[in-house]
C-alpha positions as CSV (number, residue, x, y, z in Angstrom):
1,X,-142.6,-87.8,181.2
2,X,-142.1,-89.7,177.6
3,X,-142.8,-88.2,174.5
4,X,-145.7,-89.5,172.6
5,X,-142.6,-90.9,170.1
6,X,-140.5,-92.6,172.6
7,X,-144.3,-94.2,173.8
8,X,-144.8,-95.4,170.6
9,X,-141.3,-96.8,170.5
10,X,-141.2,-98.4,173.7
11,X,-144.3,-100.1,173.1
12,X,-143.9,-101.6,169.5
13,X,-140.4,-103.2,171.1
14,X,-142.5,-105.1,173.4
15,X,-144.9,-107.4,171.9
16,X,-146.8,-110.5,174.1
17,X,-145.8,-113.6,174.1
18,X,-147.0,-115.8,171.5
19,X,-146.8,-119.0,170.2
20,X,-147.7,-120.9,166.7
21,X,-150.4,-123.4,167.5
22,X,-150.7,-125.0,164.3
23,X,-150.6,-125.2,160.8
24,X,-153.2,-126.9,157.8
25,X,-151.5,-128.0,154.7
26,X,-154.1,-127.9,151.6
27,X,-153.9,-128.1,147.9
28,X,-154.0,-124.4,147.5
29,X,-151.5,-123.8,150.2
30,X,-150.6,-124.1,154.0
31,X,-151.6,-121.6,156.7
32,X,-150.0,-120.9,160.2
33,X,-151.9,-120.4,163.1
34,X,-150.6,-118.4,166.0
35,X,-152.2,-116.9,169.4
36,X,-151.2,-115.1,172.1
37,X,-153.7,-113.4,175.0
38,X,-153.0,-110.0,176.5
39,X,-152.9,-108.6,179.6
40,X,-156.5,-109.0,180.1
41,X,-155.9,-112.4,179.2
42,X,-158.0,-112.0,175.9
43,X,-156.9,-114.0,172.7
44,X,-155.7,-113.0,169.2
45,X,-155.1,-115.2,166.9
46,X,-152.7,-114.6,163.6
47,X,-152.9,-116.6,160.6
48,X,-150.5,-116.8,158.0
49,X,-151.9,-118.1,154.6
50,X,-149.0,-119.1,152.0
51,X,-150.8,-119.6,148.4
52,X,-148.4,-122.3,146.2
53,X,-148.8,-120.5,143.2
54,X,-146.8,-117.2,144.2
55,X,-144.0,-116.1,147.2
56,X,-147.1,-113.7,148.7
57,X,-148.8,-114.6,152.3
58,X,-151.9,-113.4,153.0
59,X,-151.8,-112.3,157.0
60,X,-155.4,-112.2,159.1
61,X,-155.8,-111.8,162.8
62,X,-158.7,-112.2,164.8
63,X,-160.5,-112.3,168.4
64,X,-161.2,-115.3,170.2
65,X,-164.6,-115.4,168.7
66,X,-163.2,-115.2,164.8
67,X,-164.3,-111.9,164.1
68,X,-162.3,-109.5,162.1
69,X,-164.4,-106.5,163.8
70,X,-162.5,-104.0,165.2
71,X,-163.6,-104.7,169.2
72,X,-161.9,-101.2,170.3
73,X,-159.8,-103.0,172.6
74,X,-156.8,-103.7,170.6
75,X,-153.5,-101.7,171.1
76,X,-150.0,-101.1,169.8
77,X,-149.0,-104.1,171.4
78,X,-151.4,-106.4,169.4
79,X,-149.7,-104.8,166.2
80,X,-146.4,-104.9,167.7
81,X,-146.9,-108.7,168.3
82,X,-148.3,-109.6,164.8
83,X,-145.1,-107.5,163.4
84,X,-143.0,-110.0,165.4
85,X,-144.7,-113.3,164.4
86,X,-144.8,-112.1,160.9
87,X,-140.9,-111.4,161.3
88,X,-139.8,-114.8,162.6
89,X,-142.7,-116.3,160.1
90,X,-140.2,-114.6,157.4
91,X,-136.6,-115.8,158.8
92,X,-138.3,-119.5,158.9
93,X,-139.7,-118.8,155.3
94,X,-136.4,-117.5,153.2
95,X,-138.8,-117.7,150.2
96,X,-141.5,-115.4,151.3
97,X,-141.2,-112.1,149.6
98,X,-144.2,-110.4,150.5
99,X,-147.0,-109.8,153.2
100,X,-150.8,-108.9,152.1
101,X,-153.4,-107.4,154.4
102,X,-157.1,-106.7,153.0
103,X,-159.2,-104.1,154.9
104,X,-162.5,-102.9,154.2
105,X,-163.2,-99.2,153.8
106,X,-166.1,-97.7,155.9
107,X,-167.8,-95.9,153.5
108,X,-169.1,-93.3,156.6
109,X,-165.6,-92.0,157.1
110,X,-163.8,-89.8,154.7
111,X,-160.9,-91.4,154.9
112,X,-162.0,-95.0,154.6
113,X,-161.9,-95.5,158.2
114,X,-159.1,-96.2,161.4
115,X,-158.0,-99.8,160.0
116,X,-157.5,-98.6,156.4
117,X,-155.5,-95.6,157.4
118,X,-153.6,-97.6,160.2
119,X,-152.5,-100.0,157.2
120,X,-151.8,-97.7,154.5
121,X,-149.5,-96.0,157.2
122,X,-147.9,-98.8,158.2
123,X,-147.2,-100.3,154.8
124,X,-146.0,-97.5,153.5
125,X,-143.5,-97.1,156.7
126,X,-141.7,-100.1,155.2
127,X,-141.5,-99.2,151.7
128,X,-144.6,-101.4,151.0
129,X,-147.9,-100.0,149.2
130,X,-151.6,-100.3,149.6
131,X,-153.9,-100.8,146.3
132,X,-157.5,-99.0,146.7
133,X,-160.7,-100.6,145.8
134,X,-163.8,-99.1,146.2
135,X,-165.2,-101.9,148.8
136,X,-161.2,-102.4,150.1
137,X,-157.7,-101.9,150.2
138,X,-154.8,-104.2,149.6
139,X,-151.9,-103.6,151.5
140,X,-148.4,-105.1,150.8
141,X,-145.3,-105.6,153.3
142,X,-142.5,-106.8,151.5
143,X,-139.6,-109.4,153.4
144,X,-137.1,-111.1,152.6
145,X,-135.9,-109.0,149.4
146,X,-132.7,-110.3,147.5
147,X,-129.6,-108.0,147.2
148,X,-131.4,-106.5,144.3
149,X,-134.3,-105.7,145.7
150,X,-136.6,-108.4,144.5
């Protein structure tokens, strides 16, 4: 029987397959569209917002309807999947020095909820950080650091 570690492991090295679908070039910046389904054959879909005025790009992911609701039927697949478009997003994007997730606290739950904490943990797992708001948190994933770290 695995370990709930090698599970976990197993599992974020084997993300769907996915594909980038598009991408919208406007004054403020471009965004990337990807999708992929799952093995229900549900859709995600993964943009990737670039802003021209900094090296930051904002990351959002969705169902096939649009919403940003947690549905309860994600899993560590989903996130393993968005790590790896946001990955070869950052190789094709050598200028990209930072990823930014927003999620909204649910003010019922001590800890601000399964999303926030899921976030904060994962940022912080790659050296990033999370900025609390009272509504929200910001959560930062940096990439493609120079030699000196910037």
């Amino acid at each position: 029987m695995k370990s709930f570690h090698q599970y976990i492991t197993e599992a974020l090295d084997k993300p769907y397959r996915h594909k980038k679908m598009s991408e919208t070039d406007s004054t403020s910046g471009v965004t990337h569209y990807y999708g992929f389904k799952d093995d229900s054959g549900a859709r995600t879909h993964v943009y990737i917002s670039h802003s021209k005025n900094n090296n930051t790009a904002h990351v959002d992911f969705t169902d096939d309807e649009g919403s940003f609701k947690a549905t309860g039927k994600g899993s560590i697949r989903h996130i393993s999947t968005v790590k790896d478009i946001m990955q070869k997003h950052a190789a094709a994007h050598p200028d990209l020095k930072a990823y930014k997730f927003t999620s909204e606290k649910d003010r019922d739950s001590k800890n601000g909820g399964g999303r926030h904490k899921l976030y904060s943990r994962l940022a912080r797992s790659v050296g990033g950080r999370t900025d609390d708001d009272e509504h929200f948190s910001t959560h930062y994933i940096p990439v493609n650091r120079d030699k000196n770290g910037d």
